[in-house]
C-alpha positions in Angstrom: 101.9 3.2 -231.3 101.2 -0.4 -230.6 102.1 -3.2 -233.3 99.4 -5.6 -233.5 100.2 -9.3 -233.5 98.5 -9.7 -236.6 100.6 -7.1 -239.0 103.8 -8.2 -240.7 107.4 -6.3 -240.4 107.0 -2.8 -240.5 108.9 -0.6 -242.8 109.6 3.3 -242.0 113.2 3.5 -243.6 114.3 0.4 -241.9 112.8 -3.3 -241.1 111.7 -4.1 -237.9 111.4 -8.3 -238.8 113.3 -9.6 -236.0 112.9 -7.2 -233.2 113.2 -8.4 -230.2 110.1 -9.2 -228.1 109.3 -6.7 -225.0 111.7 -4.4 -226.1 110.6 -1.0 -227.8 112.5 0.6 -231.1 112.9 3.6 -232.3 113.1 4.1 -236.0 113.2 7.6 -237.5 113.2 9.7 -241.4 113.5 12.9 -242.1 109.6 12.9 -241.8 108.5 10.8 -238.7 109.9 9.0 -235.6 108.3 5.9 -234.8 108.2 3.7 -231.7 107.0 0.3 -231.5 107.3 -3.0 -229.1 106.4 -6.0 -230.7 103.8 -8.3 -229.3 106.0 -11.3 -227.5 103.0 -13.8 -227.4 104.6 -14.3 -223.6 102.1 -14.4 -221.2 102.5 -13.9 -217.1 103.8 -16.9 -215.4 100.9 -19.1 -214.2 100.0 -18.5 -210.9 100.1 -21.5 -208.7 99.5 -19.9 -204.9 95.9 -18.8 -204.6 94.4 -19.6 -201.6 91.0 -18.9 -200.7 90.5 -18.5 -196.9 87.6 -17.0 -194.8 87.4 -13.1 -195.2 85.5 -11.5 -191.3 82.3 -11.4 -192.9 79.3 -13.4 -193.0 79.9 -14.4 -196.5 83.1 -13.4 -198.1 85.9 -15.2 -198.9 89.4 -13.6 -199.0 91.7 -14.5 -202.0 95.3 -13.6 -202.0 98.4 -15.1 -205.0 101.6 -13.6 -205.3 102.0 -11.3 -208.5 103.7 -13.2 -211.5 106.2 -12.6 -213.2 106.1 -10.6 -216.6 108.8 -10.7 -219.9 110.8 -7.6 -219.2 109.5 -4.3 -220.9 105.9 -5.6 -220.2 103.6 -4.2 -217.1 101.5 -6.7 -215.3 98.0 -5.1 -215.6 95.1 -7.3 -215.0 93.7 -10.8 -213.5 90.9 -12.6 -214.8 88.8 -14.7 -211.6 86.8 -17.3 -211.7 84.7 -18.7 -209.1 82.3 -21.7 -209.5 80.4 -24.1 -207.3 82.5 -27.3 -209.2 86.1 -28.8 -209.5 88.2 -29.3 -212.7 87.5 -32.8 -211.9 83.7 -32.4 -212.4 84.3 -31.6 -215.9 86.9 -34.1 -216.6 89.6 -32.4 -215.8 89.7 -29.8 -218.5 90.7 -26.6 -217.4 89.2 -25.3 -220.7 85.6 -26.5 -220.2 85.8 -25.7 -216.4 86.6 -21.8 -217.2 84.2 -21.6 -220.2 81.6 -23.5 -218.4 78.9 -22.0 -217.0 79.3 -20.8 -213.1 79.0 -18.4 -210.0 80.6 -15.3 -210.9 83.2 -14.0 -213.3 85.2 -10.7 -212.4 87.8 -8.9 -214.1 90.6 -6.3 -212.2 93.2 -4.5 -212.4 96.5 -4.9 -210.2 98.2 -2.6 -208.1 100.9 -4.7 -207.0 104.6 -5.4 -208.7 105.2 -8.8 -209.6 106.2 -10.8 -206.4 104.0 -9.5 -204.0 101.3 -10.6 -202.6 98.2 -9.8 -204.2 94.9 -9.9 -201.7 91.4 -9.4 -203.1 87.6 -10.2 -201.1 84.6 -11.2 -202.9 81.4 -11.0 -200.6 78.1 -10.2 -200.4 76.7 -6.3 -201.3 77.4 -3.6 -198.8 81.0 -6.0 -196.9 83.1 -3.3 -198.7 84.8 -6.7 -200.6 86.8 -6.2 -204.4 84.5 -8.1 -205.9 80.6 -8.7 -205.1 79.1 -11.8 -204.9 76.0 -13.8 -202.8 78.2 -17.0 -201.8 76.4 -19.0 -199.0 78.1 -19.1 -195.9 80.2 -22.4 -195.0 79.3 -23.8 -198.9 82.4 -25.0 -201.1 83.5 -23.1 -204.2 86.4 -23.0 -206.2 88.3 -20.2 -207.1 90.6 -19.6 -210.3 92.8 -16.6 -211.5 94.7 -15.8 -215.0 96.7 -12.9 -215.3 97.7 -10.4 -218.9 100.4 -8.0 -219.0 99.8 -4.3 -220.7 99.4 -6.0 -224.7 97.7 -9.4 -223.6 95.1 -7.5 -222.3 94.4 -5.6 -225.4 94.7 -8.8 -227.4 93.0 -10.7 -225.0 96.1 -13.2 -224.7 95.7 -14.6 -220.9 98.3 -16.5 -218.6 97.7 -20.3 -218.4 94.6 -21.5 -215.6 96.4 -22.9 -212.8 94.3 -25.9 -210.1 91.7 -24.4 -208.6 92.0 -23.1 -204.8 89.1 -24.2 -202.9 87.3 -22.3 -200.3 84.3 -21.8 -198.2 82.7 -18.2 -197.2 83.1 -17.0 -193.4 80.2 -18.3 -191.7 79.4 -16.2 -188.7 77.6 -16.9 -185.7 74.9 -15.5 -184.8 75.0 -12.5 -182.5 73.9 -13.2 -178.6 70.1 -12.6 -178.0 69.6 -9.6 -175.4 66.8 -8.1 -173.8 65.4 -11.4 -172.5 62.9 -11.1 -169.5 60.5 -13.1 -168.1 56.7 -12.4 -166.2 54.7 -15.0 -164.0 51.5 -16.3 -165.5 48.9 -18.2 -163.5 50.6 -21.6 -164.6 53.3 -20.6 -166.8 56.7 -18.4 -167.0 56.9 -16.2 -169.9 59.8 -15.5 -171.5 60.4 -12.2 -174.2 63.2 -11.0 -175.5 64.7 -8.3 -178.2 64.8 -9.5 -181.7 68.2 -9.5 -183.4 68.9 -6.9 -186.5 69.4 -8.2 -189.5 73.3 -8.0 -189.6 73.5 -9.9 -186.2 71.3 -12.3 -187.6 73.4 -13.0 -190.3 72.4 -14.5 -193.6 71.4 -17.5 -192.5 69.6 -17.5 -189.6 66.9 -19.7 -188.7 65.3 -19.7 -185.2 66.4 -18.7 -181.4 66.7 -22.0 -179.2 65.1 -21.7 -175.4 67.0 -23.8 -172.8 65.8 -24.1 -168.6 67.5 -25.2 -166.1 66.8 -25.1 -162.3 70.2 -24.4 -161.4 72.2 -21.1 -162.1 75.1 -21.3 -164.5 74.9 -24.9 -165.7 72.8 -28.2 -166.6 71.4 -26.4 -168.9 68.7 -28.7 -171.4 66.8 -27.0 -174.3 63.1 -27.1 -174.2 62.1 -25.3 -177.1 62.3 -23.3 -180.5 60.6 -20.4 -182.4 61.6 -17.6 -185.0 59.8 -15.0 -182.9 60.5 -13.2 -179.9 58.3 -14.7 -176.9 57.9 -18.2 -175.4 55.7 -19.6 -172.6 56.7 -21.9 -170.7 54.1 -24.0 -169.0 55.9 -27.2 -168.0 56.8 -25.5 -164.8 56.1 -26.8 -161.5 55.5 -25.3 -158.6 57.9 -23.9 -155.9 60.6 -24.3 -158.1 62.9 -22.1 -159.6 63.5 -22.1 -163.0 66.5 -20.4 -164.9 66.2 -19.6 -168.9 68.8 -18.3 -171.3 68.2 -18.2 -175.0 70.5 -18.6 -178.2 70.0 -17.8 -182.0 71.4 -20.3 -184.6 71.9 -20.1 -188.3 70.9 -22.9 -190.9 72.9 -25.8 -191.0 73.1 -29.4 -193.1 71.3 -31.3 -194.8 69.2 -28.1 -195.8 71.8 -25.6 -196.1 75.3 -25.9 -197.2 77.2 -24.9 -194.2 77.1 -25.5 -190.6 74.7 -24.6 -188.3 76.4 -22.1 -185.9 74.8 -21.2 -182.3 75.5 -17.6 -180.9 76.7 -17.7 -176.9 73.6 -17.9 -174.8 72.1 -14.5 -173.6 71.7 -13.4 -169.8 70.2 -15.5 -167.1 66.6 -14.6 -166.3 65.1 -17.0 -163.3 61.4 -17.1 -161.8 59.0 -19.5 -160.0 55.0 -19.3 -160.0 53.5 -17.8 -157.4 56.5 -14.9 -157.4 55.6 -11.4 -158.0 58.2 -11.4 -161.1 56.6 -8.3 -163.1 59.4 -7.8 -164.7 62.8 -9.5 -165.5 66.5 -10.1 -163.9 68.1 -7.4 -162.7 70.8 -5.9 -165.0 74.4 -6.6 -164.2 76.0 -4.2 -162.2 78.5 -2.1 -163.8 80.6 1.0 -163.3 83.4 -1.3 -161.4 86.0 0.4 -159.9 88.4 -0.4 -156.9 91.4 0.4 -155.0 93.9 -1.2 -152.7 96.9 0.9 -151.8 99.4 -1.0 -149.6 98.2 -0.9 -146.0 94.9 0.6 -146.9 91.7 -1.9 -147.0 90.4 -2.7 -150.5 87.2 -0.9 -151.7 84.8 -1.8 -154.5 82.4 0.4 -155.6 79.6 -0.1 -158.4 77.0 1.3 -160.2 73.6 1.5 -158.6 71.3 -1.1 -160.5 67.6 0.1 -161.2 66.7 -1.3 -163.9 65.9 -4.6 -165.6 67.4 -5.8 -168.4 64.7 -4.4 -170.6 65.0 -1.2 -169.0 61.9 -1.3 -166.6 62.2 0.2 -163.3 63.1 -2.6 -160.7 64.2 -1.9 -156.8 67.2 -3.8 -155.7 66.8 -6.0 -152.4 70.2 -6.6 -151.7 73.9 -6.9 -153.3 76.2 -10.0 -152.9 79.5 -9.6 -153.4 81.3 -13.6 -154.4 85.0 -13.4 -153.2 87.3 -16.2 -154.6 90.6 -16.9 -154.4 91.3 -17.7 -158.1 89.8 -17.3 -161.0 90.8 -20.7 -162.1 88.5 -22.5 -160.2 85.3 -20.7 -159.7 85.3 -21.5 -156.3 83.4 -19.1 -154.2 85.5 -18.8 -150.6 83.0 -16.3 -149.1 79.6 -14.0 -150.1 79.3 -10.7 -148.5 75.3 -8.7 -148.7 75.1 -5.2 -148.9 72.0 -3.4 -149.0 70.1 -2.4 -152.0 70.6 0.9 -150.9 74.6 0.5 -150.8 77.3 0.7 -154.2 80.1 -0.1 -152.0 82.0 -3.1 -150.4 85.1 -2.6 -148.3 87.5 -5.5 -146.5 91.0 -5.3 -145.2 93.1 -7.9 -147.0 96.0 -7.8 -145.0 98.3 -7.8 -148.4 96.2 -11.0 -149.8 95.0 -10.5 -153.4 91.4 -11.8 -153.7 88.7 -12.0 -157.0 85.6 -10.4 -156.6 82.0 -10.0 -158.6 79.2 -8.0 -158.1 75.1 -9.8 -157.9 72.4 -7.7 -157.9 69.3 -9.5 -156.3 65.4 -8.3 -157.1 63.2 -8.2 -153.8 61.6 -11.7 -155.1 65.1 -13.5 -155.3 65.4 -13.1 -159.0 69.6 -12.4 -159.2 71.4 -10.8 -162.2 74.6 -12.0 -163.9 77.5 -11.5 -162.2 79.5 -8.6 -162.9 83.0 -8.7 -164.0 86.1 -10.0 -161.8 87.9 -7.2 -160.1 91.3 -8.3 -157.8 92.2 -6.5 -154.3 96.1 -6.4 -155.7 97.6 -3.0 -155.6 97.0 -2.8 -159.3 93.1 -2.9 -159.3 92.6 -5.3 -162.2 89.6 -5.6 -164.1 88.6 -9.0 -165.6 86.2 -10.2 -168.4 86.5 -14.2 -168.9 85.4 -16.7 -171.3 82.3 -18.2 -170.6 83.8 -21.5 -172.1 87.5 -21.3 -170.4 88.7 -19.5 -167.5 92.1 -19.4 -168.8 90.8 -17.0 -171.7 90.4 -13.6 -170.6 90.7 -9.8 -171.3 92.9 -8.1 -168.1 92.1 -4.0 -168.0 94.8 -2.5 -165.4 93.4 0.3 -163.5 95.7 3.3 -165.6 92.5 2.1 -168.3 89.4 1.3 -166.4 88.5 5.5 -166.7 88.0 5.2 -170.2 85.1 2.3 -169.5 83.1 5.2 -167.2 80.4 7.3 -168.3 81.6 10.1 -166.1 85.4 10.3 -168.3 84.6 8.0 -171.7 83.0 10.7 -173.4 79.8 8.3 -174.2 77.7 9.6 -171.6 76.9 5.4 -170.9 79.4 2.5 -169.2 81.1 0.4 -171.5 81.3 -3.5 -171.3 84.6 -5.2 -172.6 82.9 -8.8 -174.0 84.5 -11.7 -174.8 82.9 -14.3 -177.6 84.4 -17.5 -178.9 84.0 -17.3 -182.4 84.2 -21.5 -183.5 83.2 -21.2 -186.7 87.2 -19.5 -187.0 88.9 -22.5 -185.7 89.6 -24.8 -189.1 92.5 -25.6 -190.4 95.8 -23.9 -188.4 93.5 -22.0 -186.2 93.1 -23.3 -182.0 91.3 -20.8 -180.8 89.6 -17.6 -181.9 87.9 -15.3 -179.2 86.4 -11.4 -180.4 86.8 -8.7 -177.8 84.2 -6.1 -178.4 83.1 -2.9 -177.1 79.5 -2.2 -176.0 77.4 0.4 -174.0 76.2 -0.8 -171.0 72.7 0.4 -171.4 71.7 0.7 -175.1 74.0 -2.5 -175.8 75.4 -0.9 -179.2 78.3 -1.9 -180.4 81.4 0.6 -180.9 83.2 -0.8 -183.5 85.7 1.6 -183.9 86.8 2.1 -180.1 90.4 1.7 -178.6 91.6 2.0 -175.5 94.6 5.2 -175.2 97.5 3.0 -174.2 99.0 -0.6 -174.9 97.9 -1.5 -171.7 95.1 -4.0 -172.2 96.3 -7.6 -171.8 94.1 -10.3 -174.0 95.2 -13.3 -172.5 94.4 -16.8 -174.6 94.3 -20.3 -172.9 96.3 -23.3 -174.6 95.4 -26.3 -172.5 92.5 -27.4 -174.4 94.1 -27.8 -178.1 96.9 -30.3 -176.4 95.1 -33.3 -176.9 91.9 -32.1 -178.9 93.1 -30.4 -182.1 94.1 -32.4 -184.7 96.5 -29.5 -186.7 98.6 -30.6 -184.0 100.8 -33.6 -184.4 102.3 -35.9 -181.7 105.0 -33.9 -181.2 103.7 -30.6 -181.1 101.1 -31.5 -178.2 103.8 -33.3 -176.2 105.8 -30.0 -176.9 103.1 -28.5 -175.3 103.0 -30.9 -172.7 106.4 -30.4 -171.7 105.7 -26.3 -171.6 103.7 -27.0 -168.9 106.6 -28.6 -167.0 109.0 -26.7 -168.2 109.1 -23.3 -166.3 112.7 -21.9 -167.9 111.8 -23.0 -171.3 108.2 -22.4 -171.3 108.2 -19.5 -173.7 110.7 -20.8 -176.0 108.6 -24.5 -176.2 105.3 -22.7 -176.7 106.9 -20.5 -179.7 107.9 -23.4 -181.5 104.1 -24.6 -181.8 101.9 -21.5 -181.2 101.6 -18.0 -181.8 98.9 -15.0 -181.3 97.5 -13.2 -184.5 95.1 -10.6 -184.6 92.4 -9.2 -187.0 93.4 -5.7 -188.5 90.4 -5.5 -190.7 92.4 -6.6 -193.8 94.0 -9.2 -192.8 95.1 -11.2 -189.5 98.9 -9.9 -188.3 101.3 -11.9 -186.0 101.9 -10.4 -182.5 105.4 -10.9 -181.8 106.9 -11.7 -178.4 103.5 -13.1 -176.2 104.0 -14.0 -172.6 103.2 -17.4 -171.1 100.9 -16.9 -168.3 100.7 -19.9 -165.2 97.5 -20.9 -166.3 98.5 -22.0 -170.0 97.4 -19.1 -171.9 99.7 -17.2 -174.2 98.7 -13.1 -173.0 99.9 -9.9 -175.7 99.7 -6.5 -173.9 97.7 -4.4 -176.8 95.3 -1.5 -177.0 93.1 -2.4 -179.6 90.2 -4.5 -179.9 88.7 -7.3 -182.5 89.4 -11.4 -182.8 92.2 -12.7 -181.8 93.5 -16.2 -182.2 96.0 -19.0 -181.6 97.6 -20.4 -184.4 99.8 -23.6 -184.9 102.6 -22.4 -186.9 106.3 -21.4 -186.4 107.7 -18.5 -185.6 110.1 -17.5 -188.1 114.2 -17.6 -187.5 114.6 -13.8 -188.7 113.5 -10.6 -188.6 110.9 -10.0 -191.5 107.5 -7.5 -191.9 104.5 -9.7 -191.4 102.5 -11.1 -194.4 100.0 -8.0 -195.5 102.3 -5.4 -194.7 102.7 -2.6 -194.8 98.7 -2.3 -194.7 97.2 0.1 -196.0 99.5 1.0 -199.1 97.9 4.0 -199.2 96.7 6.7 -197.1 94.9 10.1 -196.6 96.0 11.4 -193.7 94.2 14.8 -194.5 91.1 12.7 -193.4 91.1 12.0 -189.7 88.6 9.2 -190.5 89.8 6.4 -192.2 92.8 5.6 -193.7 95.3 7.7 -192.5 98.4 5.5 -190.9 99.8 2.7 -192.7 101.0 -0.2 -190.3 104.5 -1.7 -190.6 103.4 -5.0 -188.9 107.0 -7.6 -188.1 108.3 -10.6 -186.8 111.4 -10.5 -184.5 112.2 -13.8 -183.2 115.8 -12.3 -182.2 114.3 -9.5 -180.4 116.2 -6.5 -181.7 115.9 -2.9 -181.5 113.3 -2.4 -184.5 113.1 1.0 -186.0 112.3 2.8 -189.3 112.6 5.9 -191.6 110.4 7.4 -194.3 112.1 9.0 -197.3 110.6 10.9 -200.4 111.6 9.8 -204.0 114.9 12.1 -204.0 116.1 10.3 -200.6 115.5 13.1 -198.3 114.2 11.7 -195.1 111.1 12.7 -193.6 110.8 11.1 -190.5 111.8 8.2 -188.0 108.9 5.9 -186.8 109.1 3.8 -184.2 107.0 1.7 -181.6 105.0 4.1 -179.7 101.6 4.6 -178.0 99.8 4.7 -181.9 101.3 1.0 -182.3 98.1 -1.4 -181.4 100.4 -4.4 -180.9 104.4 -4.3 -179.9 105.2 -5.7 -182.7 103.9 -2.8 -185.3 105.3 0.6 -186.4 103.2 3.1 -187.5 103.3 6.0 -189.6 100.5 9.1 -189.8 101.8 10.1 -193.1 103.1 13.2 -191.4 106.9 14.5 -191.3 109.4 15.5 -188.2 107.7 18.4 -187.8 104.0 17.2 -187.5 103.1 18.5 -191.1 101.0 16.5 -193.4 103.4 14.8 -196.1 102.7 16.0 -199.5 100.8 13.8 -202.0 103.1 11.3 -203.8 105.5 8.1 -203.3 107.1 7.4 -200.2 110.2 5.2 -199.6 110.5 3.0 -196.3 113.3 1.2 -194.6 112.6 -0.8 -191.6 115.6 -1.6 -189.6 116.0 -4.9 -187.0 119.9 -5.0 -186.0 121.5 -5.4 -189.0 118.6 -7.2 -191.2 116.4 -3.8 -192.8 113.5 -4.4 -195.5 112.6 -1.2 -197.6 109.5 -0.8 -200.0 107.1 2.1 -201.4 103.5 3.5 -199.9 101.6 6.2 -201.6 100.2 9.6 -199.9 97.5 10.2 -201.5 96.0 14.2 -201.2 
C-alpha cells in the first residue's frame, strides 16, 4: 500500500519515523506483512530543454525535452503541458500566474521514455495524427511549457518546478500548386479555368489563387489579377500577341493573419492569342521518357504519345520538338530537333558526347506544353527532374529505376512524375534549403504518398551556392568556408562537412544522411530510395560515431501488419566512416539476428530491422535488446515487439 504524505509514522510491530525517502520497507507480525515507501516530497528535476520546432503539417508544432531525472525508487510517469498565446513576461514574470492563467490548451500524458532520453510529442490540429490536439494558427507565436511527476506526485498532485517557456510557431504550409489550368479564345478576351484545390492542399489558411501573364515563355512573368474561384477572363489582351498565363494559390498572411503569407510554385504554362482556334488548353507534358545509348550505338529517346490537354480533352499534336543542350546548368538550348505529331521517337548519333534533352509537345495552333523532364545521351540513360528556382537542385533517376515510373511495369496502370517543390516556409533558423520530392500520376495527378523506389539508387542532389552570401545562420567564416570549397577540389567534401549537412523527413522526425557527395555544380547529392523533404542544414557533423537524434524510430513495431509500423530504423552518424553493423537480442541474451545496411535501408546511413529473426520468422511479442556496432565505438538500447 501507499503511505500518504499526510499520515504520521506508521506502527505494525515496528516504527517507520525516519524511513528513508524512495525506498520501500517491509515490516511484518505474526499476522500481516506490510510494505510501504514513503512520500519523498522530491519532485523530477525541472526540465530546461524544450524546444518547440515546426512538426510537417499545416499546423502542428513538434515538442521534444529530454526525460528528467527521478529520486531513485521512484518511476517517472507523467508531464503536465502548457501552451498559451503569452510569455512569462506578459504576466510579470510569474511562472505561477502564467500557468494558472487562462490560455490555449492544457494537456496531460503519460511518458514512455526513461529518464535521459529524449522525449518527442506533436500538438496539431484534428485528424494530423499529433499527441495532443489543438487548432494553433499556422506561422502565429505560442509558448510552450512542461512539468513532470513521478509515480506518487502524480497521485498527490506534487509537480516538478515550470521551467522558461520554449517558444514556437506552427508549420505553415504552402499552398499546393494549381493544376488543370486551360485556357479558350473569346471574341476579345482569353479565358483562363482551372481545377480547384482540395481542402488539404489548400491548407488552413488559404485565401485566393494569383493570375500572372507574360508574353514570353518561362519568365517576365507580372501578376494581373486575383479571385477565390476557379476562372478568370482576361480582356486586356491585344491582338496578334501571344500571351502566356500560369496561376498560384496563396495562404493568408500579415497584418490580418498571424503568419506569413505563403505562395504555392506556379502551375503549368497555358499560352493563346485572339483570333486562334484555342478550344481547348496546352498540351500535356509528354511523359513515359525513356532512352538508351550503348557505346557505339546512336542515342534514342522515345515518349509517350500526347493526346490530350491538360484537362483531359482530346487535342491532336502538330509537331514535337526535342531542345538539346549541353548542360543543365545553363539552360542554353544548342539545337531543336521537330518530329511529327505522328512520331514518339528521336534518334541522333553522339559520337560518345553526352547531351541533355527535353521533350515539347506543340498543338496545331502553336499552343506548346511544358517541357518534359531532362534525359542525358550518357551510357547510363539519366533521368532528371530540376528545381524550377535552381538548376543545381535536382532529383537524378539512373535508368536500373526509370521502369518503376512506367505504366506498362509500375503496377499503377498510369506514368508517374518525380516533382520537385521548394518548400520556403522550412528554411528558418538552421535550415538553407528545403525541397519535397513527391510522387504523382501522370494523368489523375494524385499523389502517392507512400511510394519508394526498389533500390538506393535515386540521387537527390541539393545546390549550396545560393546560402554563401544570403543566409544569415551562416557566419563569416562559414560562407568563406564555403567559398573556399568551391576552390578547393581535394578538400571539398571535408570543407563542406564542416558547415553543411543533408537531413531528411522520416515522418517523425528529420534524420541526418551521413557521408553526401559534393557534386561540380555546388550541390551536396545522397544516393537514397525514398521520397519526402529534404534539406540543407548549417550544423556540424559530429567527431564520432553516434545513432542520430530520434532513433531508433519507431520504438515499437508490429511486424505482423505489413502496413504500418513494422521496421524500426537505426538512423547514425559516422564521421570516421567505419564498418557499421548490429545485432538484435531477446531479454535472456540469445541473439536473434544481425542487421545491416541493405536494400530496406532508405538512406546509407540507416539500419533496419523487420522485427523478424535469422530465419525470416516473425519475432515473438516482447522486449528486444540492440547493439549497434561502428569499429570499436557500439550503442545498445531496448525496442518493443508488439503482437
Amino acid at each position: 500500500m501507499w503511505l500518504n504524505r499526510l499520515l504520521g509514522p506508521v506502527f505494525l510491530g515496528m516504527s517507520l519515523a525516519g524511513l528513508l525517502p524512495g525506498k520501500s520497507w517491509a515490516s511484518s507480525t505474526q499476522d500481516a506483512t506490510l510494505q510501504v515507501r514513503p512520500f519523498a516530497h522530491v519532485p523530477p528535476a525541472t526540465i530546461n530543454d524544450l524546444v518547440a520546432t515546426p512538426a510537417g503539417i499545416e499546423g502542428q508544432v513538434q515538442l521534444q525535452w529530454t526525460a528528467p531525472t527521478v529520486l531513485p525508487g521512484s518511476d517517472l510517469t507523467a508531464y503536465q503541458l502548457k501552451i498559451t498565446t503569452y510569455s512569462f513576461a506578459d504576466v510579470g514574470g510569474s511562472t505561477t500566474s502564467w500557468w494558472n492563467g487562462a490560455g490555449t490548451a492544457f494537456f496531460q500524458g503519460l511518458y514512455g521514455e526513461s529518464p535521459g532520453t529524449t522525449v518527442t510529442r506533436t500538438v496539431g490540429p484534428p485528424g494530423s495524427g499529433s499527441s495532443h490536439i489543438a487548432s494553433l494558427y499556422p506561422g502565429a507565436t505560442y509558448y510552450f511549457a512542461v512539468k513532470s511527476a513521478d509515480d506518487l506526485g502524480v497521485t498527490f498532485d506534487f509537480w516538478s518546478p515550470i521551467a522558461p517557456p520554449s517558444k514556437g510557431s506552427p508549420f505553415d504550409a504552402v499552398p499546393g500548386t494549381p493544376t488543370g489550368l486551360g485556357l479558350t479564345v473569346d471574341v476579345n478576351s482569353l479565358d483562363l479555368f482551372w481545377t480547384d484545390l482540395s481542402s488539404s492542399a489548400k491548407g488552413i489558411d488559404f485565401n485566393q489563387y494569383q493570375i500572372y501573364r507574360s508574353t514570353t515563355s518561362g519568365r517576365d512573368f507580372i501578376l494581373i489579377g486575383s479571385t477565390t474561384g476557379t476562372t478568370y477572363i482576361d480582356a486586356t489582351v491585344l491582338s496578334g500577341t501571344r500571351y502566356y498565363y500560369h496561376i498560384t494559390a496563396i495562404d493568408l498572411g500579415a497584418p490580418d493573419y498571424p503568419g506569413t503569407a505563403l505562395e504555392s510554385t506556379p502551375s503549368l504554362e497555358v499560352n493563346g492569342h485572339l483570333g486562334s482556334s484555342v478550344t481547348n488548353g496546352q498540351p500535356a507534358q509528354p511523359d513515359g521518357l525513356y532512352a538508351t545509348a550503348p557505346p557505339g550505338k546512336p542515342f534514342i529517346l522515345t515518349w509517350r504519345a500526347v493526346t490530350m490537354d491538360i484537362s483531359q480533352n482530346a487535342l491532336t499534336v502538330d509537331h514535337y520538338r526535342i531542345d538539346q543542350y549541353s548542360a543543365l546548368s545553363n539552360g542554353i538550348v544548342i539545337a531543336s530537333h521537330n518530329v511529327p505529331g505522328t512520331s514518339t521517337s528521336y534518334t541522333e548519333t553522339t559520337n560518345g558526347l553526352t547531351n541533355f534533352y527535353r521533350v515539347v509537345a506543340v498543338a496545331q495552333d502553336g499552343t506548346e506544353s511544358s517541357p518534359s523532364d531532362f534525359m542525358d545521351s550518357s551510357v547510363n540513360a539519366n533521368r532528371y527532374t530540376i528545381a524550377s528556382d535552381d538548376n543545381s537542385t535536382m532529383v537524378l533517376i539512373p535508368s536500373a529505376l526509370q521502369s518503376e515510373l512506367l505504366k506498362e511495369t509500375n503496377g499503377y496502370g498510369d506514368d508517374i512524375d518525380i516533382v520537385l517543390e521548394h518548400e520556403t516556409s522550412q528554411e528558418v533558423d538552421i535550415t538553407l534549403r528545403s525541397y519535397k520530392v513527391s510522387a504523382y500520376l501522370s494523368t489523375s495527378r494524385r499523389e502517392l504518398t507512400n511510394f519508394s523506389f526498389s533500390q538506393p539508387l535515386l540521387s537527390v542532389q541539393l545546390g549550396y551556392a545560393a546560402s554563401i552570401q544570403t543566409n544569415s545562420v551562416l557566419n563569416a567564416s562559414q560562407r568563406y568556408t564555403l567559398s573556399q570549397a568551391a576552390h578547393s577540389v581535394s578538400a571539398q567534401d571535408q570543407l563542406v562537412a564542416q558547415v553543411i549537412s543533408v537531413y531528411w523527413f522520416n515522418g517523425a522526425s528529420y534524420i541526418q544522411i551521413g557521408s553526401p557527395i559534393l557534386t561540380s555544380n555546388q550541390s551536396l547529392a545522397v544516393t537514397v530510395r525514398n521520397i519526402g523533404t529534404y534539406q540543407l542544414r548549417a550544423v556540424r557533423i559530429g567527431d564520432s560515431f553516434a545513432l542520430s537524434k530520434g532513433s531508433p524510430y519507431p520504438r515499437t513495431i508490429t511486424p505482423h501488419d505489413p502496413t504500418q509500423n513494422n521496421r524500426v530504423f537505426f538512423f547514425f552518424e559516422n564521421p570516421t566512416d567505419e564498418d557499421v553493423s548490429g545485432t538484435i537480442y531477446d531479454l535472456r541474451g540469445a541473439k536473434v539476428r544481425d542487421i545491416q545496411v541493405n536494400n530496406l535501408s532508405p538512406t546509407p546511413n540507416c539500419i533496419v530491422w523487420d522485427g523478424r529473426d535469422s530465419q525470416g520468422n516473425i519475432a515473438h511479442g516482447g522486449i528486444y535488446l540492440y547493439k549497434i556496432r561502428a569499429g570499436k565505438a557500439a550503442t545498445t538500447g531496448t525496442v518493443v515487439v508488439a503482437e
